[in-house]
C-alpha positions in Angstrom: 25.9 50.9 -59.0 24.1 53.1 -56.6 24.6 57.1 -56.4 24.8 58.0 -52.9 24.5 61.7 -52.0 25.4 63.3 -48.4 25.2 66.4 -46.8 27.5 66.7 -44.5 28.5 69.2 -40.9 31.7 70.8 -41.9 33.4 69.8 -39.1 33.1 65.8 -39.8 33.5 66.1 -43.8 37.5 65.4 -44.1 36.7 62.2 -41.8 33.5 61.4 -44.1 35.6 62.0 -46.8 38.5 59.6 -45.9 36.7 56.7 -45.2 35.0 57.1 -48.7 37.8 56.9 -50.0 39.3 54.2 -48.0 36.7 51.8 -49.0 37.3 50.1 -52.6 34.3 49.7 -53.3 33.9 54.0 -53.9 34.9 55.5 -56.7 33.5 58.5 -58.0 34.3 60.7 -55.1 33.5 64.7 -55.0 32.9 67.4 -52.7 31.3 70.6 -53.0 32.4 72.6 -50.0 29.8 75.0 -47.9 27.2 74.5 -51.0 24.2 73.1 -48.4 22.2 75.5 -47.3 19.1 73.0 -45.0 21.2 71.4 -43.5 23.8 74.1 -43.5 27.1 71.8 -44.9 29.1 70.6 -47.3 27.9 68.3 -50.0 29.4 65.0 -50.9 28.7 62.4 -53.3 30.1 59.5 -54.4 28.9 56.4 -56.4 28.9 52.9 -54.7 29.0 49.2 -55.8 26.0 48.1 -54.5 27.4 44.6 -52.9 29.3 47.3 -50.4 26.8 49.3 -50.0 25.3 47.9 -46.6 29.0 49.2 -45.1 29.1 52.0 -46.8 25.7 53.3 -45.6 26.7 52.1 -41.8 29.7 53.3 -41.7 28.4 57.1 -42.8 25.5 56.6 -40.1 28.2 55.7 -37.7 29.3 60.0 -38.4 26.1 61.0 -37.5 24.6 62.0 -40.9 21.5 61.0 -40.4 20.7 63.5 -37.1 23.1 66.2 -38.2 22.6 65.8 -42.0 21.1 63.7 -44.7 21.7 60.4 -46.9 20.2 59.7 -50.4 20.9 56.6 -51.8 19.7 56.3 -55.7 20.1 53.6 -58.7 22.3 54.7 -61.3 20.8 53.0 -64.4 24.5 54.0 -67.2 28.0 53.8 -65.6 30.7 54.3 -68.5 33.8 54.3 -66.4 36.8 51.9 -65.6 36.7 53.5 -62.4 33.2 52.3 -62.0 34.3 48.6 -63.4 37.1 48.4 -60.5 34.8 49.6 -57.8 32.6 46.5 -58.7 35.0 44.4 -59.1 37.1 45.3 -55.7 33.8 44.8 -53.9 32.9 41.3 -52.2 29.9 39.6 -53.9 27.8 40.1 -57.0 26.2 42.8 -57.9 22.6 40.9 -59.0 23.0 39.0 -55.7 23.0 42.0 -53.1 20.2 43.4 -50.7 20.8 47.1 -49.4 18.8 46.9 -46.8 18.4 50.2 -46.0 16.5 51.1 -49.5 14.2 47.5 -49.2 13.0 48.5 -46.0 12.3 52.1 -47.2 10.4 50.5 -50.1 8.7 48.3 -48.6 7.8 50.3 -45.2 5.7 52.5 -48.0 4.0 49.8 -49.3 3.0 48.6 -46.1 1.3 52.2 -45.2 -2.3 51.6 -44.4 -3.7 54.5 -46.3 -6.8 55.7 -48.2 -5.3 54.5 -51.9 -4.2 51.2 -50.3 -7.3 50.1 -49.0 -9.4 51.5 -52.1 -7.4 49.3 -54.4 -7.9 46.2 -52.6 -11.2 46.8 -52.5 -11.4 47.4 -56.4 -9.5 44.3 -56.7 -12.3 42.2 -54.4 -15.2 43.9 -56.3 -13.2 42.4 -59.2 -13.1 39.0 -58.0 -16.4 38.8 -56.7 -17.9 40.0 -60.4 -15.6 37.5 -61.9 -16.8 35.1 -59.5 -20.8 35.7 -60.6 -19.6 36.1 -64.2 -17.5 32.6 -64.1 -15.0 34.5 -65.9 -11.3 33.9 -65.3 -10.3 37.4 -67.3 -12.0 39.1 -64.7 -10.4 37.1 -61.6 -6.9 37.6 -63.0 -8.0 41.4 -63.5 -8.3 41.2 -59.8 -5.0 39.3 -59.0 -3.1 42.3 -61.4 -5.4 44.9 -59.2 -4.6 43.3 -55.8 -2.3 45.5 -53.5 -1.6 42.9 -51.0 1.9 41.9 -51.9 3.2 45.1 -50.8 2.7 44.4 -46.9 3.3 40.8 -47.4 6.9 41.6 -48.8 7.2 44.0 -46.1 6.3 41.4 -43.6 8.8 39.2 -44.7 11.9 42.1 -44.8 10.6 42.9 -41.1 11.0 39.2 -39.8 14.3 38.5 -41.4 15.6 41.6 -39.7 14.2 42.0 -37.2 12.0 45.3 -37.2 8.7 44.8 -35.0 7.7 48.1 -36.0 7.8 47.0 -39.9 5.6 44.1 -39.2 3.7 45.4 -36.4 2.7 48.3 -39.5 2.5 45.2 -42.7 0.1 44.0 -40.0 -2.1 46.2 -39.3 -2.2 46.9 -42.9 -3.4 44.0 -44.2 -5.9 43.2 -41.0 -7.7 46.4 -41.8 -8.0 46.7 -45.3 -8.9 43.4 -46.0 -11.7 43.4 -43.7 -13.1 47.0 -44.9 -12.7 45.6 -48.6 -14.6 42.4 -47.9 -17.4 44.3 -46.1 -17.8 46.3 -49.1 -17.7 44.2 -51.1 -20.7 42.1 -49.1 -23.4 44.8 -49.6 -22.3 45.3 -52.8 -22.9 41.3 -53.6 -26.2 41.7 -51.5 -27.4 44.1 -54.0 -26.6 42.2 -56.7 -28.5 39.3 -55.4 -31.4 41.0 -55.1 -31.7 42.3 -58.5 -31.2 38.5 -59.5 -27.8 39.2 -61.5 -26.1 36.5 -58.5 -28.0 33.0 -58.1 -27.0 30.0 -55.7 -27.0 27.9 -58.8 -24.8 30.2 -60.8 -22.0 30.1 -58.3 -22.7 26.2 -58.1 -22.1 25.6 -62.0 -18.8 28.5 -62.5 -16.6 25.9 -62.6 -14.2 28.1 -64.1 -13.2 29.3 -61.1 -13.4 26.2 -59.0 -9.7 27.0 -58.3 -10.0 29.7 -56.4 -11.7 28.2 -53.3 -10.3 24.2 -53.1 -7.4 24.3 -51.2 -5.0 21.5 -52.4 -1.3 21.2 -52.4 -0.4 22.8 -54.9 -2.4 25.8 -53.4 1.0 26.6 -51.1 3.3 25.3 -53.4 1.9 28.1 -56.0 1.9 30.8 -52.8 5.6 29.4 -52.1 7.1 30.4 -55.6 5.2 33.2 -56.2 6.6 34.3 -53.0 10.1 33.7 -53.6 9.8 35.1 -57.3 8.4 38.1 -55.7 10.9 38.7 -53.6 13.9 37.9 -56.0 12.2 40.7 -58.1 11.9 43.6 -55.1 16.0 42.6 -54.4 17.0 42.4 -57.5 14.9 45.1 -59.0 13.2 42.8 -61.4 10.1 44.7 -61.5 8.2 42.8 -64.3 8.3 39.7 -62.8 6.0 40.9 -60.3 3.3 40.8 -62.7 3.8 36.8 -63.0 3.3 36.8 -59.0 0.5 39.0 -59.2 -1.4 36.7 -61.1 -0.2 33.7 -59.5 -1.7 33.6 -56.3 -5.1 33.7 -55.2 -5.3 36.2 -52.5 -7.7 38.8 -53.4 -9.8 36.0 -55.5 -10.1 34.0 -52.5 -11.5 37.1 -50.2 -14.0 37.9 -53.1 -15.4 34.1 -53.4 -15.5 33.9 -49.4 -17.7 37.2 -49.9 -19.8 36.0 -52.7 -20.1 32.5 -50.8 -20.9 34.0 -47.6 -24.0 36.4 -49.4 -25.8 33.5 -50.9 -25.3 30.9 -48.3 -22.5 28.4 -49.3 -21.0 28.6 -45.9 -18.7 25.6 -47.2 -17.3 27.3 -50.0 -17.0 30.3 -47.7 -14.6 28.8 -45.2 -12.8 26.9 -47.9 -12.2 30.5 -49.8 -10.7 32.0 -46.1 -8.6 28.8 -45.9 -7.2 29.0 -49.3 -6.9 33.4 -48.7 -5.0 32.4 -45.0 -2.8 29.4 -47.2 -1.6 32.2 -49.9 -0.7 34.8 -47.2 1.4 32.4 -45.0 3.1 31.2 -48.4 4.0 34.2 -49.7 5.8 35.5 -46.0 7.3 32.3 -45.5 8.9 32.2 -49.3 9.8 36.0 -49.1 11.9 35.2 -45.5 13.4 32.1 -46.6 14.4 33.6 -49.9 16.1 37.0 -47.9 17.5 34.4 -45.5 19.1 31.7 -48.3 20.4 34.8 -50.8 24.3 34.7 -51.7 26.1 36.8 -48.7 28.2 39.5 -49.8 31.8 39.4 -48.0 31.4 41.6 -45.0 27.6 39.9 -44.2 27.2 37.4 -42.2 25.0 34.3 -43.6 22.7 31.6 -41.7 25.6 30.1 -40.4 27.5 32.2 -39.0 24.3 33.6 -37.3 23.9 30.5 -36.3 27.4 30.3 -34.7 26.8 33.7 -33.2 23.7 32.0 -31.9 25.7 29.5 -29.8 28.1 31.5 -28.5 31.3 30.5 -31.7 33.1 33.3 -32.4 33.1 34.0 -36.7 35.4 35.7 -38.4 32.8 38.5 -38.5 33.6 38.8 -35.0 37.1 39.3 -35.5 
């Protein structure tokens, strides 16, 4: 379930109030009258089965909370109450299955922020990849797939196409044109340097066969971007949080920038261009598995699938229209 705190103008609390408790899927209901202080209002809270939340949370925007007051939606990680159990139950859908769309996009619109830690870590992770690269050590590249921050924007790419919201992608954009750029150039003069103190040879990077993988693009290369994707995704909506860690080392992103780097310093153009091919097939991959996963989820009763968007589409009238 999901706690879900308002505060609320005086003057709209009874009607916030009643339609709280007109929903089934709200149990938990209190008030705490004139106790808000910035906002000045009353306090409300309630806790919410998440399948209903997506109404829940538009119907109390509908009252204005938002401009007038404020809504905090939280996990609630222990619910011992039959109260709780009906909620649940009288809400359509299943629990595991639901997006609140509101909180994904507030996650991932954070992740997404191009920012002074987000572009250090990516370049960390290239620096990573491009030792691991010299070193032919795998340890090192998957050190730099477990580093990467990349998956953040990509996810938030994905939310921002499936709903819509130009300004999400427009941001998941900028963020990944910018960082990766400023992490590659670093990483370049840091590769020059190490080239000239001998520790990087054309041969070396010839013979690492170890890593091999990282620049031949194959099949299987956007196959592995495709899962990792979805598994990704299934893990931000379903708040599965280890199983990023699989799809973190999964893909090669960040490997593939660091190679193209390494590559580009010692004059493998080939391998170069193969490494950016591989780095474009892993990002297109992921976006495309993140949007069809969002777009192919079970629907919850009051939310409208594929099809009936579809219908909507065409002009058909659904009985979401009713």
């Amino acid at each position: 379930m999901l706690h879900l705190r308002v505060i609320s103008p005086s003057q709209r609390t009874d009607e916030l109030v009643r339609m709280l408790e007109a929903d089934p899927g709200v149990t938990h209901l209190t008030v705490a009258r004139g106790v808000a202080l910035d906002p000045v209002g009353d306090l409300v809270q309630a806790d919410v089965a998440r399948e209903g939340a997506n109404k829940v949370l538009a119907d109390v925007k509908a009252l204005g909370m938002v401009e007038h007051g404020g809504i905090t939606l939280g996990p609630v990680t222990t619910v011992l109450s039959d109260a709780a159990d009906r909620a649940v139950r009288a809400a359509p859908g299943d629990p595991t299955d639901a997006v609140v769309w509101e909180q994904l996009i507030k996650e991932t619109h954070e992740e997404a922020s191009l920012n002074a830690t987000f572009v250090a870590f990516l370049t960390i992770a290239c620096l990573l990849a491009s030792v691991g690269v010299a070193t032919n050590s795998p340890v090192t590249i998957v050190g730099a797939m477990v580093v990467g921050p990349e998956f953040g924007p990509l996810a938030a790419l994905s939310v921002a196409l499936v709903r819509r919201n130009w300004r999400l992608a427009r941001r998941s954009v900028i963020a990944l044109a910018v960082a990766f750029p400023v992490a590659m150039v670093i990483t370049l003069f840091a590769t020059l340097i190490w080239e000239r103190f001998g520790w990087i040879t054309t041969e070396g990077v010839i013979d690492a066969h170890n890593v091999d993988f990282i620049y031949e693009v194959g099949p299987f290369s956007l196959v592995v971007a495709l899962l990792a994707g979805a598994a990704g995704m299934l893990s931000l909506v379903t708040a599965k949080s280890a199983a990023l860690i699989g799809v973190f080392i999964s893909v090669t992103t960040v490997p593939a920038a660091g190679y193209a780097v390494v590559a580009a310093a010692i004059g493998q153009w080939h391998r170069a261009f193969e490494s950016v091919g591989q780095l474009a097939v892993n990002l297109l991959g992921i976006v495309v598995a993140g949007v069809l996963v969002l777009e192919l989820r079970p629907r919850a009763g009051n939310e409208a699938g594929p099809l009936h968007r579809f219908q909507r589409a065409i002009g058909m009238r659904t009985p979401f229209d009713r």
